[in-house]
ZAMARGU-4260 file (C-alpha; in steps of 0.2 Angstrom, whole numbers, plus 5000, padded with zeros to 4 digits):
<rodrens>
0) 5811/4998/5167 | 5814/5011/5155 | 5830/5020/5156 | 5830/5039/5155 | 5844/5051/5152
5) 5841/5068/5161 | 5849/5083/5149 | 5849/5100/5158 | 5845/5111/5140 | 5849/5129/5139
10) 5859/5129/5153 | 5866/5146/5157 | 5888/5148/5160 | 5885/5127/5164 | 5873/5132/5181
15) 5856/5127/5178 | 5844/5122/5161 | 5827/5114/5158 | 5830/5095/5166 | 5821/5085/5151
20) 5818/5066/5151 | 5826/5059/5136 | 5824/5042/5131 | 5822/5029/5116 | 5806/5025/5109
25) 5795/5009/5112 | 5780/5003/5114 | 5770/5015/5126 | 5752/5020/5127 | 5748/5038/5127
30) 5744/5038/5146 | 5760/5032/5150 | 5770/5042/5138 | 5761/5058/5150 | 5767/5050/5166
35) 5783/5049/5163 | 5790/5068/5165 | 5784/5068/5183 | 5792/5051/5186 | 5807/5061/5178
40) 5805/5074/5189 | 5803/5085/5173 | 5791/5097/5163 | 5794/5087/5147 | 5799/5070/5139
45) 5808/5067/5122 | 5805/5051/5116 | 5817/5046/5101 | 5818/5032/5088 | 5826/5031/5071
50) 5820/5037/5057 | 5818/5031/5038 | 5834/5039/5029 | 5848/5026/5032 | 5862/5036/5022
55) 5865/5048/5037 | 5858/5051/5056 | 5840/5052/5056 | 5828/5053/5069 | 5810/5055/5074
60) 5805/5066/5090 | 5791/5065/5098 | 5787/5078/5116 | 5775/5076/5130 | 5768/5085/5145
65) 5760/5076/5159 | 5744/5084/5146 | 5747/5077/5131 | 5758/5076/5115 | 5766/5093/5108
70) 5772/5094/5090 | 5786/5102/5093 | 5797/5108/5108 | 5812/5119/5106 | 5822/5114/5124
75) 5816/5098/5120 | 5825/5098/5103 | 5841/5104/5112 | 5840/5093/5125 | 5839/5078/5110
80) 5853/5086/5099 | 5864/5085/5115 | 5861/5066/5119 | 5862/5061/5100 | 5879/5068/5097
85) 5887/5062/5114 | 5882/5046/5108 | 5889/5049/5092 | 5907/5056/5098 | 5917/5067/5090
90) 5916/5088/5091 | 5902/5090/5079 | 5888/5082/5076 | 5873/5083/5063 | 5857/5074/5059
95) 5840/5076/5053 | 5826/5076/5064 | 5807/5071/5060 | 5792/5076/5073 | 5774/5074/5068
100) 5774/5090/5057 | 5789/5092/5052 | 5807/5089/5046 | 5822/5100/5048 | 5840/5099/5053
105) 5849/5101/5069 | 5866/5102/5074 | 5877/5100/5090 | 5897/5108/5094 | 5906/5100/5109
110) 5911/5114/5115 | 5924/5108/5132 | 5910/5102/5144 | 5896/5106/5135 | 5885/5103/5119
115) 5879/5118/5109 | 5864/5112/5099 | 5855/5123/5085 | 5840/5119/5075 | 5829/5129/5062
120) 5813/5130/5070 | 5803/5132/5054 | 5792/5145/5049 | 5782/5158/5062 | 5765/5167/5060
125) 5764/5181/5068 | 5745/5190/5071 | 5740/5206/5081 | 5734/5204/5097 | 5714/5206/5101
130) 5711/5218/5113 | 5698/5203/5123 | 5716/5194/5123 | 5726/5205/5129 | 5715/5210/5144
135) 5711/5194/5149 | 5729/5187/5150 | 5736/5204/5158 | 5722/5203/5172 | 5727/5185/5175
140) 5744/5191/5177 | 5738/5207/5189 | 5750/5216/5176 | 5745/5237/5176 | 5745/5248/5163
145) 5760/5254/5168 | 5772/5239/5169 | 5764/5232/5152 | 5772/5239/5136 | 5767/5240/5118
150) 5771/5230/5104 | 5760/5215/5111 | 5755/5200/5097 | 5750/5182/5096 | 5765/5170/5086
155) 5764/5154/5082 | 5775/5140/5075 | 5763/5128/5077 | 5753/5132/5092 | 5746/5149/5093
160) 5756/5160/5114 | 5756/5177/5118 | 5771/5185/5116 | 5768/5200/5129 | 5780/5213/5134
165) 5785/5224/5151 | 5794/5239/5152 | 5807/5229/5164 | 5816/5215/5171 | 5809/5220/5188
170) 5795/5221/5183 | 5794/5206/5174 | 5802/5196/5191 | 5788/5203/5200 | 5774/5196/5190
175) 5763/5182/5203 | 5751/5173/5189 | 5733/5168/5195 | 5738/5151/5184 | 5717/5146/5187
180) 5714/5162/5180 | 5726/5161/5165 | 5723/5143/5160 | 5705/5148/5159 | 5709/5164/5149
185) 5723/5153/5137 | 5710/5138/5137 | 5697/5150/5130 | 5708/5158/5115 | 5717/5142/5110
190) 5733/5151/5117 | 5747/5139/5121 | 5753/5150/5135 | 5761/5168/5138 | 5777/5171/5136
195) 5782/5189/5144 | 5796/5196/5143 | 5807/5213/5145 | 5814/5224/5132 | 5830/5220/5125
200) 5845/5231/5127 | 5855/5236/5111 | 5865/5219/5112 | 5849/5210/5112 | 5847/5204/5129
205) 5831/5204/5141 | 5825/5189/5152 | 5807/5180/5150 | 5795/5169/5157 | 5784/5158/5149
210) 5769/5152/5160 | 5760/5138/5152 | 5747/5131/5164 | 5736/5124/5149 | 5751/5109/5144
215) 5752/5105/5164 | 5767/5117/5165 | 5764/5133/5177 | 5780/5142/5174 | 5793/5135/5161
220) 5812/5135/5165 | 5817/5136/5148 | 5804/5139/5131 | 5815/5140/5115 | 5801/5140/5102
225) 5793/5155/5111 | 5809/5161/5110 | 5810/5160/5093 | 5795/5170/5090 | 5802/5183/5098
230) 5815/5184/5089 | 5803/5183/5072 | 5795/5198/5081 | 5811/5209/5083 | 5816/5205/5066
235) 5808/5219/5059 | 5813/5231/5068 | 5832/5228/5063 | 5836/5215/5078 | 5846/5201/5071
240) 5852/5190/5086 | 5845/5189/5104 | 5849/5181/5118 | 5836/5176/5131 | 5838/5174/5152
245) 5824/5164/5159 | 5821/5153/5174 | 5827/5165/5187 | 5811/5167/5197 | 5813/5147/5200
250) 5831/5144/5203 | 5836/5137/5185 | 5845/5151/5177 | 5845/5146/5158 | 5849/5154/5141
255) 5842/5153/5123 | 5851/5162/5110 | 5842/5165/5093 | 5847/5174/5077 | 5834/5179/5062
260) 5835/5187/5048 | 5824/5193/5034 | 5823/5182/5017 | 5809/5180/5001 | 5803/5168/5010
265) 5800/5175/5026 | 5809/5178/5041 | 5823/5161/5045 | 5828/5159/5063 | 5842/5148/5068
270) 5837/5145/5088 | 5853/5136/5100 | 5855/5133/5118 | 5870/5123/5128 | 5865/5107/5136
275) 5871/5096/5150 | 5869/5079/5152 | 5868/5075/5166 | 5861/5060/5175 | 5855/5041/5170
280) 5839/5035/5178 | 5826/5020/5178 | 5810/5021/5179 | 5798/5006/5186
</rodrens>
């Protein structure tokens, strides 16, 4: 029987977060690997094993939905972060972490009850949107002119979402997805998802959701990478450090922070949330 640590990630002032399945890596198949976040009773599972540099902590990640794997999954990566340093002990905590694309660094801060955790997400691609997109994920989303607002665009940091903007967080709050609809629409234009959110004040905040239907995840409590894209997006136009609200309209207030900032190289984000851990479980 597997043993599984539930980590609430991106928990917001220690009330709420993504419950994520966390557990060591052995020898499952594919089909059991997708069953186990609803045996959880979670979106996502994280499995981890050890990686191949010995001279410091090293680990290999690797997420699934109840549809498949995902190369990469931000309140996932928290979620790890968090577990990996609580085992370690000690106030901070750093390691590096492989998935099936790439490898990057993350870190953790005990901060009283809670774990901070950070990552680089890597690099983002950012496109226009196409007008066929837009209209088809807006009428799947019964969004009107009026509440939608400009600056729409697809980013990817490996997977290709929408990153779609309303004029509010009302307006936002009120949005009723036809997910049948929008699954088809994402389905057809190799969109992970859509990630709507409202325009942030001068401090940087607004509040988001992401719906995701195509991965088997209807509304998402917490999506970091998204997160990060958005904060690739705002980047050029002067905005250096956001922090996200999401999970709300489900009754899982959470938070992702991000700060970017403009290089040779690109734009680097550095993407964090708190995490929780909070419970042990065994799976049959």
């Amino acid at each position: 029987m597997p043993e599984v640590t539930i980590v609430d990630a991106c928990v917001r002032q220690g009330r709420g977060g993504s419950p994520t399945a966390v557990l060591n890596d052995a020898a499952y198949t594919a089909a059991e690997r997708r069953r186990i976040p609803a045996a959880a009773g979670t979106s996502h599972a994280v499995f981890i094993s050890a990686g191949e540099d010995r001279a410091r902590p090293s680990y290999r990640l690797r997420f699934f939905t109840s549809e498949g794997e995902l190369p990469a999954c931000g309140h996932g990566t928290v979620a790890a972060l968090a577990l990996l340093a609580q085992r370690h002990g000690g106030a901070d905590y750093q390691a590096a972490l492989h998935t099936t694309t790439r490898t990057f660094e993350g870190w953790a801060k005990r901060e009283q009850a809670r774990l901070m955790a950070t990552f680089d997400p890597g690099p983002i691609k950012l496109r226009d949107v196409k007008e066929f997109e837009l209209q088809a994920i807006a009428t799947s989303l019964h969004l009107t002119d009026g509440t939608l607002a400009g600056g729409a665009c697809v980013a990817s940091p490996g997977r290709p979402r929408l990153l779609l903007p309303v004029r509010s967080r009302t307006a936002l709050a009120e949005l009723r997805p036809d997910f049948a609809a929008l699954r088809q629409a994402c389905d057809r234009y190799g969109l992970l998802g859509c990630y709507a959110y409202s325009l942030p004040n001068r401090d940087g905040k607004a509040a988001a959701r992401m719906f995701a239907p195509s991965i088997g995840v209807p509304e998402d409590v917490a999506n970091a990478n998204s997160t990060a894209c958005l904060a690739a997006r705002l980047a050029d136009q002067g905005v250096t450090s956001i922090a996200i609200d999401m999970g709300d309209r489900i009754g899982r207030p959470s938070r992702i922070t991000a700060e970017a900032r403009r290089s040779a190289s690109g734009v680097l984000v550095r993407l964090g949330g708190a995490a929780r851990v909070a419970r042990v479980i065994r799976l049959p």
